[in-house]
N, C-alpha and C positions, 0 to 999 in steps of 0.2 A: 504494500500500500504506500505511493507516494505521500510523503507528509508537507517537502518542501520543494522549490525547484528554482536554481539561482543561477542567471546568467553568470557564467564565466568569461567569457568572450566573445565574439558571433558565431565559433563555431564548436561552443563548449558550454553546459549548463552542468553545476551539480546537482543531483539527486540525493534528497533525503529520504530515507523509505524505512519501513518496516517489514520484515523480512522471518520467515519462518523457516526454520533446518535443520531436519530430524527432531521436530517438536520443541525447538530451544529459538524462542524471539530474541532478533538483535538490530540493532539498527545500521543500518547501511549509507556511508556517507561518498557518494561515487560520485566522478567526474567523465560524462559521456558524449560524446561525439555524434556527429550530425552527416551520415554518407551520403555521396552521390543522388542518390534516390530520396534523401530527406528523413531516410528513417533514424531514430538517436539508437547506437551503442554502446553499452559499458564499456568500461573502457579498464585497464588494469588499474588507474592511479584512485587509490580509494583507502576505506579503512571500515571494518564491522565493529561497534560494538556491543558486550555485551551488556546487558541490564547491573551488572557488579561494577562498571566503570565507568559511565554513561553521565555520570552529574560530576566525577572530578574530570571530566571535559570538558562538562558545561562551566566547572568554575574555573577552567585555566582560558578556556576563551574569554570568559567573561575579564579578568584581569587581565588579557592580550590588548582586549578592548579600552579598556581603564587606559595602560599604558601606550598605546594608540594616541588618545586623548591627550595624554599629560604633559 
């Protein structure tokens, strides 16, 4: 299930998604490409995770962010 979908470039969006395998949900942060034909493909450059690591991500983006700002 996509949850997000963020322009990376013209010919690159990441996908936020939710993702099920072998009965264990993770979240899927991928970067996919746009071919000839217009259809989007995963692409290798990406990262899963699990539901055990998923908010100290959220809080190290979030201070990426802060320090961004600062």
């Amino acid at each position: 299930m996509i949850i997000s979908e963020i322009q990376k470039n013209t010919k690159e969006v990441v996908r936020i998604s939710v993702e099920d395998y072998k009965g264990h949900k993770f979240v899927d942060c991928r970067v996919y490409w746009q071919d000839e034909a217009g259809d989007w493909k995963p692409s290798k450059k990406g990262i899963a995770l699990n539901d055990e690591c998923i908010d100290e991500v959220i809080k190290g983006l979030q201070k990426a962010s802060k320090a961004l700002e600062g």
